[in-house]
Gaussian input, Z-matrix of N, CA and C with variables (Angstrom, degrees):
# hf/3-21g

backbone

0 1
 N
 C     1     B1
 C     2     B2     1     A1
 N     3     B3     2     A2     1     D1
 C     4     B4     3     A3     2     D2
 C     5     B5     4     A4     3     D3
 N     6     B6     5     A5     4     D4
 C     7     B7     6     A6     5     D5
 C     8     B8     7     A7     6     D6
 N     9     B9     8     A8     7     D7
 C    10    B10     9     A9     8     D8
 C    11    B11    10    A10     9     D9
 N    12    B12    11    A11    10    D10
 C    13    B13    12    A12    11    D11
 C    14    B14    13    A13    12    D12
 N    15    B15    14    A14    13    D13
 C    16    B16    15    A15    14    D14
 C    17    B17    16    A16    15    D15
 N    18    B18    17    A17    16    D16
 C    19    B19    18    A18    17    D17
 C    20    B20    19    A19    18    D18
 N    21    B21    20    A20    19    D19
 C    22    B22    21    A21    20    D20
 C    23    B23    22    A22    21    D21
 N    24    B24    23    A23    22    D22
 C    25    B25    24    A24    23    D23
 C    26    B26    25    A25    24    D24
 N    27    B27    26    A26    25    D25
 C    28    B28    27    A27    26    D26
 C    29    B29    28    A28    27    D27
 N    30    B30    29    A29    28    D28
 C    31    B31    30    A30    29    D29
 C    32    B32    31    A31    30    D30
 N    33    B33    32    A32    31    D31
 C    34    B34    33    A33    32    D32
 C    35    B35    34    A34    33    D33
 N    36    B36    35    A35    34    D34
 C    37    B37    36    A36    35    D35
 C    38    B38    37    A37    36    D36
 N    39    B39    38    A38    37    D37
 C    40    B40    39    A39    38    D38
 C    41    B41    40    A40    39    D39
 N    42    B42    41    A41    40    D40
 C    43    B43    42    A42    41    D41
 C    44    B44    43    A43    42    D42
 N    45    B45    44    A44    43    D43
 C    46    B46    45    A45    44    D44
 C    47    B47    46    A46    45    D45
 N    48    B48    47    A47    46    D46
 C    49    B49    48    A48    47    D47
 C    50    B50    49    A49    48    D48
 N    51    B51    50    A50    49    D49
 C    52    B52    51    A51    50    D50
 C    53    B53    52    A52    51    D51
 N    54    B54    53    A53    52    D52
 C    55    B55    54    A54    53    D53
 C    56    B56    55    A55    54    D54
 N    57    B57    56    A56    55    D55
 C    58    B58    57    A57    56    D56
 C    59    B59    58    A58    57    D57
 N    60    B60    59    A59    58    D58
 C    61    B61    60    A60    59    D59
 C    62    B62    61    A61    60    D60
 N    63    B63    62    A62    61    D61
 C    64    B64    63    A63    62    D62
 C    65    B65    64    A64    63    D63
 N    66    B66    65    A65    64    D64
 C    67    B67    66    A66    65    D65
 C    68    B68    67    A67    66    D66
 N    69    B69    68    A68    67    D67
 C    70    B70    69    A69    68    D68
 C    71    B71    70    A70    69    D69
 N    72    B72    71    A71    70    D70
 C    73    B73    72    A72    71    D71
 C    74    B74    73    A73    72    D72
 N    75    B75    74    A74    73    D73
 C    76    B76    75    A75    74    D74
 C    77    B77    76    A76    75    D75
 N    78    B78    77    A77    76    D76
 C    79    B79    78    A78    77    D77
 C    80    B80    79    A79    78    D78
 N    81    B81    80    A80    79    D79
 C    82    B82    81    A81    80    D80
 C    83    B83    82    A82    81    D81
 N    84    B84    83    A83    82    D82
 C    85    B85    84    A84    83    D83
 C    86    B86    85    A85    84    D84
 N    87    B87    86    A86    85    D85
 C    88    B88    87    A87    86    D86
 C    89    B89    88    A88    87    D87
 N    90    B90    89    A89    88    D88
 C    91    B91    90    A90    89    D89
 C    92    B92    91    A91    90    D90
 N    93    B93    92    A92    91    D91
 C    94    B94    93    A93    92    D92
 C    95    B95    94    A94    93    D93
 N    96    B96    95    A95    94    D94
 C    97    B97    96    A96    95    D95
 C    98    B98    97    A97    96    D96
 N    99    B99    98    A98    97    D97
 C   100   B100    99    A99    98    D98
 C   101   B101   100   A100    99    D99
 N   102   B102   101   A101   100   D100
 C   103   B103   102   A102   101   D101
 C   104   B104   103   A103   102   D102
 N   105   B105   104   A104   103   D103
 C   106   B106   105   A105   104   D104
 C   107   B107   106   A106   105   D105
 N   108   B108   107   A107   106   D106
 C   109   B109   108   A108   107   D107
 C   110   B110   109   A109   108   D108
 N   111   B111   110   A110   109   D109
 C   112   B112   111   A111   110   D110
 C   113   B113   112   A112   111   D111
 N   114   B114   113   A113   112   D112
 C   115   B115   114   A114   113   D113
 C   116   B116   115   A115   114   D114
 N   117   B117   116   A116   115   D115
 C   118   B118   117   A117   116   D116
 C   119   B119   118   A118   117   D117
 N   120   B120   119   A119   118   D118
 C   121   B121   120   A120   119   D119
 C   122   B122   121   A121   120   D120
 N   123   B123   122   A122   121   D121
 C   124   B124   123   A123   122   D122
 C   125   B125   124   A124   123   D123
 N   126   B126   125   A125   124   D124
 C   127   B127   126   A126   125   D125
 C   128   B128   127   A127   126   D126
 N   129   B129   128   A128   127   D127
 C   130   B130   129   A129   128   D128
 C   131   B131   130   A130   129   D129
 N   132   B132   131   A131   130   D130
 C   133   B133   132   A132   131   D131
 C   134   B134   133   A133   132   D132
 N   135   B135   134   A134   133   D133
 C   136   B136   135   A135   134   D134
 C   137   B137   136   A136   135   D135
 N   138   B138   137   A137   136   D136
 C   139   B139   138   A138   137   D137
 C   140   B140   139   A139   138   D138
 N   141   B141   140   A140   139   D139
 C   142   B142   141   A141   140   D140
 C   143   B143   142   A142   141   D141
 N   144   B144   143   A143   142   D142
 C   145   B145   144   A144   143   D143
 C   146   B146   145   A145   144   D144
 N   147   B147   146   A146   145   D145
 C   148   B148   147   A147   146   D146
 C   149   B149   148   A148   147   D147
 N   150   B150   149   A149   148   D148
 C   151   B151   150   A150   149   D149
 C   152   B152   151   A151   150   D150
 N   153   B153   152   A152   151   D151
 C   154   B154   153   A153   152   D152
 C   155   B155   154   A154   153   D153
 N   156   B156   155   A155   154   D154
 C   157   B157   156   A156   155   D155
 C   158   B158   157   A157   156   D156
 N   159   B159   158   A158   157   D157
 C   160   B160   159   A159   158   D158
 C   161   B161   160   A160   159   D159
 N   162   B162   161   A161   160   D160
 C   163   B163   162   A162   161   D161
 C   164   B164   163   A163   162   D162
 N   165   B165   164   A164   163   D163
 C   166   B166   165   A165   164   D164
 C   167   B167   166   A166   165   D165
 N   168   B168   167   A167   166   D166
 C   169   B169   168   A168   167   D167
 C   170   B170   169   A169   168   D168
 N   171   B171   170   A170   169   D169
 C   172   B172   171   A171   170   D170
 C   173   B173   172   A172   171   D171
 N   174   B174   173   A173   172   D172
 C   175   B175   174   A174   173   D173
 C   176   B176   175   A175   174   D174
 N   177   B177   176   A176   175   D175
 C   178   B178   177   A177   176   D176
 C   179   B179   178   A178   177   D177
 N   180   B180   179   A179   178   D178
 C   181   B181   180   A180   179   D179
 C   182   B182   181   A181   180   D180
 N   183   B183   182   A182   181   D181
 C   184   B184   183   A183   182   D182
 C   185   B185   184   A184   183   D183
 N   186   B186   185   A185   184   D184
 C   187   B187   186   A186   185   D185
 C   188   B188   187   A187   186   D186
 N   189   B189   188   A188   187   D187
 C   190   B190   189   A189   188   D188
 C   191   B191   190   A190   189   D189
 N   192   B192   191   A191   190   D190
 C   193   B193   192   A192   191   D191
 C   194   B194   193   A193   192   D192
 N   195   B195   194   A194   193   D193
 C   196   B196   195   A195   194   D194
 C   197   B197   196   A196   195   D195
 N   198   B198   197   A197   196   D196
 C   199   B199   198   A198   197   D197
 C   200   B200   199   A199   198   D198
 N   201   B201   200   A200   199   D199
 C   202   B202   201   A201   200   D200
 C   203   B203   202   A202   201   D201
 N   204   B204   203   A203   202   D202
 C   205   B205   204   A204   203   D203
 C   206   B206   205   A205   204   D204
 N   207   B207   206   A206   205   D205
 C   208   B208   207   A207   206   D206
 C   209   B209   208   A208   207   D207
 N   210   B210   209   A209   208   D208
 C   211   B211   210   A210   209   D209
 C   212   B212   211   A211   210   D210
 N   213   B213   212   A212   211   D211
 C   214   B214   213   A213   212   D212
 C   215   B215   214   A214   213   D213
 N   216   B216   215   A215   214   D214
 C   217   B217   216   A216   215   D215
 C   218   B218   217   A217   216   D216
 N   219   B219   218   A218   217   D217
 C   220   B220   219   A219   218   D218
 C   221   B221   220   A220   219   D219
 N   222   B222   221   A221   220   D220
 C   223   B223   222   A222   221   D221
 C   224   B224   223   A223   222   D222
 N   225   B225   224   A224   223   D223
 C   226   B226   225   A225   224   D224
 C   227   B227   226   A226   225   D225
 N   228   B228   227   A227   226   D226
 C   229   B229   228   A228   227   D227
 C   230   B230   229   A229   228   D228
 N   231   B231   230   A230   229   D229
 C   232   B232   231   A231   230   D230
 C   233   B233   232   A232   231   D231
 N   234   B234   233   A233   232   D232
 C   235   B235   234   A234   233   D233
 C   236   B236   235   A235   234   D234
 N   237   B237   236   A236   235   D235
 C   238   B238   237   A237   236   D236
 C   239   B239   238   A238   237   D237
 N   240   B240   239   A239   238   D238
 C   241   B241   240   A240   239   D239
 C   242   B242   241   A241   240   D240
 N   243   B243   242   A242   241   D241
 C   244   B244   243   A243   242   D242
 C   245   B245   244   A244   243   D243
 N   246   B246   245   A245   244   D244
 C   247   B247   246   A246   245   D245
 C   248   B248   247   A247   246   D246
 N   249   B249   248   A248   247   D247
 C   250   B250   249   A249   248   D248
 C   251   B251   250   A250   249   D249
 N   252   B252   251   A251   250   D250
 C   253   B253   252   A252   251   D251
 C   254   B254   253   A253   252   D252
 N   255   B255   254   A254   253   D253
 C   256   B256   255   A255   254   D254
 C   257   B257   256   A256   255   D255
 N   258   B258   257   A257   256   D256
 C   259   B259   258   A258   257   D257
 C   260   B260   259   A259   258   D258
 N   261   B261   260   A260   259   D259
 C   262   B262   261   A261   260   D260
 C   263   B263   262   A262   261   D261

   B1=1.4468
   B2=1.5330
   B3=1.1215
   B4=1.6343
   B5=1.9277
   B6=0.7961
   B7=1.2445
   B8=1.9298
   B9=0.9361
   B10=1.2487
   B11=1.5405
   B12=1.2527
   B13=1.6446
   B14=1.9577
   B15=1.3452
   B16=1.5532
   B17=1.1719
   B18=1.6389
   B19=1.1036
   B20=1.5910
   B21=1.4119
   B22=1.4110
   B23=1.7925
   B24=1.5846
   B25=1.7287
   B26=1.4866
   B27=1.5018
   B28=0.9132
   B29=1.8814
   B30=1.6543
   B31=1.3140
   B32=1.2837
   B33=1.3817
   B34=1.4390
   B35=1.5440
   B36=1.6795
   B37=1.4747
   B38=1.3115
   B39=1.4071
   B40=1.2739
   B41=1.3930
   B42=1.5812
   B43=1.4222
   B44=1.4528
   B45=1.1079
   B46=1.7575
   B47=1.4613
   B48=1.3476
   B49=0.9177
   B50=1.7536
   B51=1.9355
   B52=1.6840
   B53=1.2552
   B54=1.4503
   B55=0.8703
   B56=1.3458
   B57=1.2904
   B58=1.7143
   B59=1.7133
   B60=0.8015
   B61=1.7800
   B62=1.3734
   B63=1.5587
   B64=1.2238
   B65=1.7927
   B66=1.0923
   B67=1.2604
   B68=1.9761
   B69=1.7076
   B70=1.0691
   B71=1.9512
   B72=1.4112
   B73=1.3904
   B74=2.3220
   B75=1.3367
   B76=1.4515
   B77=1.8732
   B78=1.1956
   B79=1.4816
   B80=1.5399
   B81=1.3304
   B82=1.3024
   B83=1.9750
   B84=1.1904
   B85=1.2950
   B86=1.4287
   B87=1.3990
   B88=1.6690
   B89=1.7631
   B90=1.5361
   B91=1.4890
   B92=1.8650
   B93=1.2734
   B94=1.9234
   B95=1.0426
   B96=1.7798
   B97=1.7091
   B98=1.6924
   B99=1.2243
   B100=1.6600
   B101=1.5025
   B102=1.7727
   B103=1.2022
   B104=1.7777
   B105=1.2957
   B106=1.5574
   B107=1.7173
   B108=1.4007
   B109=2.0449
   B110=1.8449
   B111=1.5505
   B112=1.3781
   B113=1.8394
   B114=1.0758
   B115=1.3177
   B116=1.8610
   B117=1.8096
   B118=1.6230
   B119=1.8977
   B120=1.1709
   B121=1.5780
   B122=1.2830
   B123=1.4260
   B124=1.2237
   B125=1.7045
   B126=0.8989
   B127=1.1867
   B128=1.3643
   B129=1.1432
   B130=1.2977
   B131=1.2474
   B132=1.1999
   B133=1.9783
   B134=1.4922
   B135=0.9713
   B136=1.7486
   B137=1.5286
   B138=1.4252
   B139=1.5632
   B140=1.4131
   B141=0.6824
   B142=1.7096
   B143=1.4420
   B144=1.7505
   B145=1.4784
   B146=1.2779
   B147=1.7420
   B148=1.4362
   B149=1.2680
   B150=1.4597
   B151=1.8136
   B152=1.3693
   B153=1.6316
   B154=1.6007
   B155=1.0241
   B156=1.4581
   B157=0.9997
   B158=1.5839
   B159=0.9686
   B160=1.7685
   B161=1.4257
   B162=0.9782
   B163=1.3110
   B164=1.5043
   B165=1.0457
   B166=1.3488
   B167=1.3791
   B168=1.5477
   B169=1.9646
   B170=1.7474
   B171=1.1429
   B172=1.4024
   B173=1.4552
   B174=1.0751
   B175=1.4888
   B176=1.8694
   B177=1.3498
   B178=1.4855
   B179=1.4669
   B180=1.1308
   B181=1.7583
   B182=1.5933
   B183=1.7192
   B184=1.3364
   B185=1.5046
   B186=1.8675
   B187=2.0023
   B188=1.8266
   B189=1.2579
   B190=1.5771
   B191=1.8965
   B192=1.0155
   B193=1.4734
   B194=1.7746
   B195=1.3788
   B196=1.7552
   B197=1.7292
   B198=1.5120
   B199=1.5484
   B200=1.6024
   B201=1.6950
   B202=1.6468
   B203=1.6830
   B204=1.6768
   B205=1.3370
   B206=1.6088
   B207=1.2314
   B208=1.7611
   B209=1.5722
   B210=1.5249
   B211=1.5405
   B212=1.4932
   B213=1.5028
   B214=1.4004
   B215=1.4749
   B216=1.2700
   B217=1.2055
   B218=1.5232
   B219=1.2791
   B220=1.9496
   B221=1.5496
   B222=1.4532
   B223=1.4516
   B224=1.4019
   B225=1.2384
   B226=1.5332
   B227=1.6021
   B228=1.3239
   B229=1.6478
   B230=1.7189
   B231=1.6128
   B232=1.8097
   B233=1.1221
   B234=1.2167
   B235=1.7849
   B236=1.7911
   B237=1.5116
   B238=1.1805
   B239=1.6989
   B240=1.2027
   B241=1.3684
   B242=1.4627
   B243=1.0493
   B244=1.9838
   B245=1.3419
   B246=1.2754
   B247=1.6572
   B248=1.3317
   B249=1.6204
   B250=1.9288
   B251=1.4979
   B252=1.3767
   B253=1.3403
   B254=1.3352
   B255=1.1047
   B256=1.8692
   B257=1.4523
   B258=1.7698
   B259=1.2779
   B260=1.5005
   B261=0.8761
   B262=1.5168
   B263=1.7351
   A1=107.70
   A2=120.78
   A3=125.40
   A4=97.27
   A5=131.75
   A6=138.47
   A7=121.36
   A8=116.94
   A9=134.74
   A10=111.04
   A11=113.11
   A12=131.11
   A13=89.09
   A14=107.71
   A15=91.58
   A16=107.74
   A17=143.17
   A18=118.63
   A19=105.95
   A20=96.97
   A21=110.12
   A22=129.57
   A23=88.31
   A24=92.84
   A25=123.55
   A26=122.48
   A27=132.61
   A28=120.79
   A29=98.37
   A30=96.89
   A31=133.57
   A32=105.98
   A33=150.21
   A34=89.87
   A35=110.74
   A36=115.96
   A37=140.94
   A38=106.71
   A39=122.77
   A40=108.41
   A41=119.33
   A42=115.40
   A43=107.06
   A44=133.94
   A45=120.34
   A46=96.25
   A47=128.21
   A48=156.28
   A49=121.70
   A50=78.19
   A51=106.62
   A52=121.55
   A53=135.47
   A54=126.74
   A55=115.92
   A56=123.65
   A57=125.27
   A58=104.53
   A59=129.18
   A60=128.21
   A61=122.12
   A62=130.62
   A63=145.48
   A64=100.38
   A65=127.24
   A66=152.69
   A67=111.29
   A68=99.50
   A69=121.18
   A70=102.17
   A71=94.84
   A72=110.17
   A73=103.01
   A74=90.90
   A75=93.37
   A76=110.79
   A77=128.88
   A78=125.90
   A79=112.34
   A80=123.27
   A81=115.25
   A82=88.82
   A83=118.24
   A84=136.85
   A85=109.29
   A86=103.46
   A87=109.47
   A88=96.16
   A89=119.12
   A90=99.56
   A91=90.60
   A92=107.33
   A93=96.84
   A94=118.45
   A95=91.52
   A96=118.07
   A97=102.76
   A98=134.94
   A99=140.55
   A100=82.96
   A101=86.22
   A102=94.24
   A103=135.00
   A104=95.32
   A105=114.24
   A106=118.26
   A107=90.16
   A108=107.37
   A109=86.13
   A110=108.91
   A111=125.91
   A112=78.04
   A113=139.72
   A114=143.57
   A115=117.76
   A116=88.03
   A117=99.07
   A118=95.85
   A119=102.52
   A120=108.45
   A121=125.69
   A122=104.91
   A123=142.05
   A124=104.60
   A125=117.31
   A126=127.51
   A127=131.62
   A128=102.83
   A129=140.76
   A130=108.63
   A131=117.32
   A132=96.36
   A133=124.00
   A134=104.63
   A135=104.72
   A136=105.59
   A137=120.49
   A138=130.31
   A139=104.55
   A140=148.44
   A141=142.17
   A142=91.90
   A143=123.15
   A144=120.91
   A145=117.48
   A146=125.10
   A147=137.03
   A148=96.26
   A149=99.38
   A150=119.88
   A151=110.65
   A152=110.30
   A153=108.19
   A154=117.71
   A155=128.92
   A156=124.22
   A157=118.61
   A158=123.54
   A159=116.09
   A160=107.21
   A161=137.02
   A162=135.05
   A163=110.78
   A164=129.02
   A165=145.77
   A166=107.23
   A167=109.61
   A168=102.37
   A169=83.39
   A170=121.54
   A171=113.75
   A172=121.68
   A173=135.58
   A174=156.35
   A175=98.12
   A176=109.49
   A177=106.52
   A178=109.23
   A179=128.63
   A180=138.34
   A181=70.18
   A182=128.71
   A183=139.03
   A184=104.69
   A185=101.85
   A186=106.95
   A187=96.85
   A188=91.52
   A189=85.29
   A190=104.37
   A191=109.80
   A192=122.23
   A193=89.34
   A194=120.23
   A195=94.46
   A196=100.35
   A197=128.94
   A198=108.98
   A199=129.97
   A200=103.95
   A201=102.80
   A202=101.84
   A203=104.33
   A204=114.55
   A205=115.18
   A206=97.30
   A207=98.29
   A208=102.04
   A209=112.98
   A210=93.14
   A211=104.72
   A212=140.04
   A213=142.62
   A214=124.36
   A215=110.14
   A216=143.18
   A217=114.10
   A218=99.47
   A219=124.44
   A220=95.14
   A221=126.80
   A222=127.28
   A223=96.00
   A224=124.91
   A225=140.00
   A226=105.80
   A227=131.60
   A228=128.36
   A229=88.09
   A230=116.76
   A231=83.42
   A232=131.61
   A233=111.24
   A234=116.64
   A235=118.74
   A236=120.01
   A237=112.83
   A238=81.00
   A239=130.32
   A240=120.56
   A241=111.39
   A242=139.34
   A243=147.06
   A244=105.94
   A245=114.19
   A246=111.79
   A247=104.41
   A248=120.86
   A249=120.87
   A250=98.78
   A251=125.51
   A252=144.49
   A253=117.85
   A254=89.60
   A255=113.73
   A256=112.97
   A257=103.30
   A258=115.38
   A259=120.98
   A260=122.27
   A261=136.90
   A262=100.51
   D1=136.67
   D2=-151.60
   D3=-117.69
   D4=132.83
   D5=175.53
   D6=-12.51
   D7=-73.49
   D8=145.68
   D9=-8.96
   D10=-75.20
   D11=178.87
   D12=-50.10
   D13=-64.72
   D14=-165.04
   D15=-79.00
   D16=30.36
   D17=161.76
   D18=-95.82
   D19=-38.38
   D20=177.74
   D21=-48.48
   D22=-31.80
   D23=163.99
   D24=-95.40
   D25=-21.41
   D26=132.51
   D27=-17.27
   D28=-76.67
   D29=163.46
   D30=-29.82
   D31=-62.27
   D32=-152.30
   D33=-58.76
   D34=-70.83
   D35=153.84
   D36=-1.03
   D37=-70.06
   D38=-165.69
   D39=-97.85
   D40=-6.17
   D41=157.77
   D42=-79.23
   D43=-82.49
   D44=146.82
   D45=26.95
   D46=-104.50
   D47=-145.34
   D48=-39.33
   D49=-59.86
   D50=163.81
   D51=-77.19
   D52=10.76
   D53=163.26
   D54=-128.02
   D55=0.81
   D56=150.40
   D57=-84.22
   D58=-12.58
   D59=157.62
   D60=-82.63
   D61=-30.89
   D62=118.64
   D63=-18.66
   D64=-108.53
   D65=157.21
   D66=11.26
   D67=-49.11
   D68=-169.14
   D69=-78.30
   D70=-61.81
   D71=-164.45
   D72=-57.06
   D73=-36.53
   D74=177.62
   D75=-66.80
   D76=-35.06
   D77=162.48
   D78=-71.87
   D79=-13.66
   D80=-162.85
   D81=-91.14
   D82=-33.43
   D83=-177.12
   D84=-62.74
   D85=-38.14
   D86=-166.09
   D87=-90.86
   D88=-28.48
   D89=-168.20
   D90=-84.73
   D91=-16.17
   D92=179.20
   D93=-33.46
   D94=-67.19
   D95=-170.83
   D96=-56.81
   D97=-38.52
   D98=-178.58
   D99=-39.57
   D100=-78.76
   D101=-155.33
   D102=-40.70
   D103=-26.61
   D104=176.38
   D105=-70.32
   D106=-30.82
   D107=-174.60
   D108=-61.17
   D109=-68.09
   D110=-131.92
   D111=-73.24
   D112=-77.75
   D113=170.45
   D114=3.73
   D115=-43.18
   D116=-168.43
   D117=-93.21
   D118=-22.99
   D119=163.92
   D120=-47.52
   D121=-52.00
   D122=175.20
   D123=-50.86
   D124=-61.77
   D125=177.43
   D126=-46.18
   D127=-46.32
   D128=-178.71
   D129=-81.67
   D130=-62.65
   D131=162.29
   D132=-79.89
   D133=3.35
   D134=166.77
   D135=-71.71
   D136=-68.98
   D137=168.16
   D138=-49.96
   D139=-31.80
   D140=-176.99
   D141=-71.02
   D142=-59.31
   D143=-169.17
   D144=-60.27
   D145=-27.94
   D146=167.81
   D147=-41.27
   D148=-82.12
   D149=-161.01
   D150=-27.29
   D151=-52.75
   D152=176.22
   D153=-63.64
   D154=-44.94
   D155=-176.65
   D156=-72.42
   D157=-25.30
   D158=154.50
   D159=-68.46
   D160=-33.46
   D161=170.60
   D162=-58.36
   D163=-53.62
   D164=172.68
   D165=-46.71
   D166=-47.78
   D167=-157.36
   D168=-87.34
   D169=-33.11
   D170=-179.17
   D171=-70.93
   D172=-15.23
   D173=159.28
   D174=-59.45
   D175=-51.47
   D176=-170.30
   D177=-82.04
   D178=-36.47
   D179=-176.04
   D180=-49.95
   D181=-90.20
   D182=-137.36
   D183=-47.83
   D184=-42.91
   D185=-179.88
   D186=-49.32
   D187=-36.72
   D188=-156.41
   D189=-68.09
   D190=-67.70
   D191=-167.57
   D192=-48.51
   D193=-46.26
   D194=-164.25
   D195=-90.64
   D196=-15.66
   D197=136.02
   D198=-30.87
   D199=-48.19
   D200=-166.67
   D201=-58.33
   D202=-63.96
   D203=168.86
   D204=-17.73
   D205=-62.05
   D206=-165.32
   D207=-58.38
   D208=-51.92
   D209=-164.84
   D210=-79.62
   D211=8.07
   D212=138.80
   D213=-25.87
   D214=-36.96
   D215=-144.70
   D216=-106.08
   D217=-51.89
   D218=174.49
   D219=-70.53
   D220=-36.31
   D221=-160.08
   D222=-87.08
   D223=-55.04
   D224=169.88
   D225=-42.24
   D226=-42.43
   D227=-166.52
   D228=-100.69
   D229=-62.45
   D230=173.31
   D231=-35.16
   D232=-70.01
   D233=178.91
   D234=-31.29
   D235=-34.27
   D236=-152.25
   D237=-111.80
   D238=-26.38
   D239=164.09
   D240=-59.99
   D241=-60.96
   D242=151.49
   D243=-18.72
   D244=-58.17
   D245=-177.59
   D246=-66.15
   D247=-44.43
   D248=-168.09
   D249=-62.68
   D250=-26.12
   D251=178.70
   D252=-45.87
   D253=-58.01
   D254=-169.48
   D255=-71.04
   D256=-45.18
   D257=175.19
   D258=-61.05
   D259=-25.02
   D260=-164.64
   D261=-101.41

């Protein structure tokens, strides 16, 4: 093989080369952008899962307080039924 011949595969080589790095850099580009979509996904159901969940604990404070009320209420009509009781 005479000089010439090995530059040419040489060449030959390093086009190869440059174009699986070509090749490379275009998937490395495409999983970025994924990665950037799924990230903002990410995001987005994280804050969505907050929201409910303040929604949620605030739903229960309210179960709770108009529970308290109610049995306020049961204690308030026993009592005054017991007393109409007594009176009678």
């Amino acid at each position: 093989m005479n000089n010439v011949e090995k530059e040419d595969e040489i060449i030959s080589m390093l086009d190869k080369i440059i174009g699986k790095l070509d090749e490379h850099s275009k998937k490395h580009e495409e999983h970025s952008r994924k990665f950037k979509e799924h990230g903002e996904i990410l995001k987005a159901l994280s804050y969505g899962q907050e929201q409910l969940l303040t929604e949620s604990d605030g739903m229960k404070i309210v179960g709770a307080k108009e529970f308290e009320a109610f049995k306020e209420e049961i204690n308030l009509l026993t009592t005054n039924q017991s007393h109409m009781g007594k009176e009678i």
